[in-house]
C-alpha positions in Angstrom: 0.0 0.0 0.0 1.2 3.4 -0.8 1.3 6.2 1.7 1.0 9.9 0.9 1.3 12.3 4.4 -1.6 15.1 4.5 -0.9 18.3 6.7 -4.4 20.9 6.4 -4.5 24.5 7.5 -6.5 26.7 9.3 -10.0 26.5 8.8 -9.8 23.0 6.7 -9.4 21.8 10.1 -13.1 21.9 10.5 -14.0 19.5 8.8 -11.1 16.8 10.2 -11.7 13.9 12.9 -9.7 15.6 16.3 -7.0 13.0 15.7 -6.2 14.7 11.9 -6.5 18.2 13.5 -3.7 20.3 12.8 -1.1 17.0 12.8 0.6 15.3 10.3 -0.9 12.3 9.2 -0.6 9.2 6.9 -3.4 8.7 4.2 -3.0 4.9 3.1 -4.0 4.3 -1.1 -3.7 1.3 -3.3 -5.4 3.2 -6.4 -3.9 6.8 -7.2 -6.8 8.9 -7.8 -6.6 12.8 -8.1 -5.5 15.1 -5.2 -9.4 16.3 -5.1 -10.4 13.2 -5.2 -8.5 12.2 -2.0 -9.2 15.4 -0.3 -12.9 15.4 -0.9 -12.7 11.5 0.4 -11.3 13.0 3.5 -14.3 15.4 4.1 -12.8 18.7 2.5 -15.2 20.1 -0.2 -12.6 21.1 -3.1 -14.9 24.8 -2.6 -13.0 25.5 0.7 -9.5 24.8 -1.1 -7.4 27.7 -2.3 -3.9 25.9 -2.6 -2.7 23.0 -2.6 1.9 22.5 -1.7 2.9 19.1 -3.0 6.6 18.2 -2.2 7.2 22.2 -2.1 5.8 23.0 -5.3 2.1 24.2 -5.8 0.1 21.9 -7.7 -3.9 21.5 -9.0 -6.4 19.4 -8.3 -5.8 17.3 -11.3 -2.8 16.1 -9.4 -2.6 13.0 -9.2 -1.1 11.8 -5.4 2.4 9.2 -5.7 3.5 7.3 -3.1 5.6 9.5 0.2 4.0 12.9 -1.5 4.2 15.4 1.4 0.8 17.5 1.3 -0.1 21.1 2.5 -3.5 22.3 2.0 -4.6 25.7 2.8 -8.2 27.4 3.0 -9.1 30.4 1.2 -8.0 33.5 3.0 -5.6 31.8 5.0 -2.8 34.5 6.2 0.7 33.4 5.8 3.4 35.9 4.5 5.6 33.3 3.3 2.6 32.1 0.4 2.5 33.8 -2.8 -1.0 33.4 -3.8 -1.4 35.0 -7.0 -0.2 32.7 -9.3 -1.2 29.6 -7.4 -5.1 29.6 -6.1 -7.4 27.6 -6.9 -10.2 29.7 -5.3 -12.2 30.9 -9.1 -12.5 34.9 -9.3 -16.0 35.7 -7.6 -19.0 37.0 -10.5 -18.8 40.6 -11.2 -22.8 40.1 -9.7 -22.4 38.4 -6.2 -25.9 35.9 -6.2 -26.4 32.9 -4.0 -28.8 30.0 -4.2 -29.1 28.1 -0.7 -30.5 24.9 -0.2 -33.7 23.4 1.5 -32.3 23.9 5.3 -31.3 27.8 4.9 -34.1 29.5 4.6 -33.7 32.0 7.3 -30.7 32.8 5.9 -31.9 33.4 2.7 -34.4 35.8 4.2 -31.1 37.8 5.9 -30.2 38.3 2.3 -32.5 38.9 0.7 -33.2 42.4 3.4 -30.1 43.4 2.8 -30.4 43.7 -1.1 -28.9 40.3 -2.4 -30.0 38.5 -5.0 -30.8 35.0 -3.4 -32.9 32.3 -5.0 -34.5 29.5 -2.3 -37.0 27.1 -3.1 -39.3 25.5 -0.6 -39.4 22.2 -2.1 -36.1 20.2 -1.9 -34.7 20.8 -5.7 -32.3 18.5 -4.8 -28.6 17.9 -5.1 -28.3 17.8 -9.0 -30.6 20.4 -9.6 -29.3 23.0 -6.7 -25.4 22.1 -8.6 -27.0 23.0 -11.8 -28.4 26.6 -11.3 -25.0 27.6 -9.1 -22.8 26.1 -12.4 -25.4 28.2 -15.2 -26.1 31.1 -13.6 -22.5 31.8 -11.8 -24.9 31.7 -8.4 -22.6 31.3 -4.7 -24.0 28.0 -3.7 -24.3 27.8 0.4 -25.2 25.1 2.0 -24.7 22.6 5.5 -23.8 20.0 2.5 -20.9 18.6 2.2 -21.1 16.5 -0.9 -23.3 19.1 -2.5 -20.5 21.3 -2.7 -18.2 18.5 -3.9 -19.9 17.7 -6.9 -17.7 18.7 -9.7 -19.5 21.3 -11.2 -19.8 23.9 -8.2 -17.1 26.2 -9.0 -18.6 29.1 -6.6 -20.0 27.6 -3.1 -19.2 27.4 1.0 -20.5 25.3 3.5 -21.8 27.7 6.4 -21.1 26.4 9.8 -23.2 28.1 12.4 -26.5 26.8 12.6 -28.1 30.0 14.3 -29.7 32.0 11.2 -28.1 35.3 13.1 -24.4 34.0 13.4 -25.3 32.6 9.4 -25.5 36.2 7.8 -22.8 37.6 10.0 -20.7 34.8 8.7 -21.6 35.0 4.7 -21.1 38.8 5.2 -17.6 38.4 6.4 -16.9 35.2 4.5 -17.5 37.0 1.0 -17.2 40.7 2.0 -20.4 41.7 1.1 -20.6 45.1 3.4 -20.3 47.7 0.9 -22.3 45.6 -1.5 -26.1 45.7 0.7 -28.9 47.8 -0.4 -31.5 47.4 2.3 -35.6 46.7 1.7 -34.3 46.5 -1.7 -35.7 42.8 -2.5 -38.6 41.1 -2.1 -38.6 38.8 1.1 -41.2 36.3 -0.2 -39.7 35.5 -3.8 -36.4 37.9 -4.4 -37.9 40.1 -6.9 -37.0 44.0 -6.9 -39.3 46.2 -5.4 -40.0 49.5 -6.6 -41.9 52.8 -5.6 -45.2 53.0 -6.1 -48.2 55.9 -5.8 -50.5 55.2 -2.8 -53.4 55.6 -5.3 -52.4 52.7 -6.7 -52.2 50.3 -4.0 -54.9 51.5 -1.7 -57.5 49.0 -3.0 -55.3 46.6 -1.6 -54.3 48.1 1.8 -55.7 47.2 5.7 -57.7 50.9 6.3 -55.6 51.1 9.4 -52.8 51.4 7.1 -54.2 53.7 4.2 -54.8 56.2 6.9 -51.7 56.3 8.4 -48.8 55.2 5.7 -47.8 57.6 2.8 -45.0 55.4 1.1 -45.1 52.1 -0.1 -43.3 49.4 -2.3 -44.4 46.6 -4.4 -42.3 43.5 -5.8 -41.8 43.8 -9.9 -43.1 39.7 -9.4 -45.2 38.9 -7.0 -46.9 42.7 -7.0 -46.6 42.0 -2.8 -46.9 45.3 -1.3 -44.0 46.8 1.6 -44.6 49.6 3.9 -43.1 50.8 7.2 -45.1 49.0 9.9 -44.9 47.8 13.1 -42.1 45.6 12.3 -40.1 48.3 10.2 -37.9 49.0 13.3 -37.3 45.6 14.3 -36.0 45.1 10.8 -33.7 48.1 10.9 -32.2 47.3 14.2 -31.9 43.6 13.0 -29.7 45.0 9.9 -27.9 47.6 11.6 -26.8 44.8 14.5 -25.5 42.6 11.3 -23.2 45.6 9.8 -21.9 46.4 12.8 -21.0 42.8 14.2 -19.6 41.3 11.2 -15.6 41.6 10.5 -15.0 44.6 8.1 
């Protein structure tokens, strides 16, 4: 049997049994199958790899692993002075348009962003695996997910496995994860099915409103979709203190 000797950084540590934490350890083979291959065996999704230091030289994941290779793998946005980065990651440029699709189980998180502006498809049914891959790969969409082997199917280029499973640690972590502060455009989107919402005259919603409302609200929104109508209610305040709690929390 041949032995190749893994070594994973940082936050790839996660994912690892506490034995494989932050240690060298032996991976045993008897069929040589590609670095992502073996990585992704070990738990890794290739999504959370940025580079990968085979024998001291920086390889892809195409590799394919030889008996005694000495492997360093490092997360995206690991620090480490001594790396040059540049001409080595394997971490894709992010779209010019920063979109997500989230699975099934993420729902309040994809409420989170769709309030503060971001494009963000969720579907209440389970889509499924292929299906969830599919729309991420076509439409250049950030996939997120609590999914492992979601985000290991080969043709998720963009995606990250969120690991807090409070919906209010979530956002905070996407919004560092991907930097999204100066990107948010709050009450922007609509929160029931992510279409833009735009100004409209009080004449023509009133037909439509509670009379508690039409006597008391000037300003409203409706969604380009759904036509579902926004205005500053009750729960207005709530909302603002929710999203002002979220920019000032997360790591800028």
């Amino acid at each position: 049997m041949a032995i190749a000797y893994f070594y994973f950084h940082g936050e790839l540590n996660y994912f690892l049994p506490e034995q494989k934490k932050q240690v060298n350890f032996a991976y045993g083979f008897e069929e040589r199958n590609s670095i992502k291959d073996t990585i992704e065996s070990l738990g890794i999704p290739h999504t959370e790899v940025d580079l990968i230091d085979v024998n001291g030289k920086y390889i892809d994941f195409s590799y394919i692993i030889e008996d005694g290779d000495k492997i360093n793998v490092y997360p995206i946005n690991y620090i480490n002075n001594s790396i040059t980065k540049s001409n080595y990651s394997l971490t894709p440029k992010l779209p010019n348009v920063i979109r997500f699709v989230l699975d099934i189980h993420l729902g309040k998180l994809a409420n989170s962003l769709r309030l503060l502006g971001f494009d963000t498809l969720y579907f209440n049914n389970d889509y499924g695996d292929p299906k969830l891959a599919q729309i991420s790969s076509e439409q250049e969409r950030i996939l997120l997910t609590r999914d492992k082997g979601l985000l290991m199917r080969s043709i998720v280029t963009h995606g990250y496995y969120v690991r807090n499973t409070k919906p209010q640690k979530q956002i905070l972590e996407v919004m560092t994860r991907f930097n999204l502060h100066s990107l948010t455009s709050p009450f922007s989107r609509c929160l029931r099915c992510n279409g833009l919402l735009v100004s409209v005259d009080k004449k023509s919603v009133i037909d439509q409103l509670p009379a508690s409302v039409e006597s008391q609200v000037n300003e409203f929104r409706r969604c380009q979709n759904c036509s579902q109508i926004y205005w500053k209610g009750s729960h207005y305040t709530r909302l603002e203190n929710f999203i002002n709690e979220i920019m000032n929390n997360s790591d800028q």
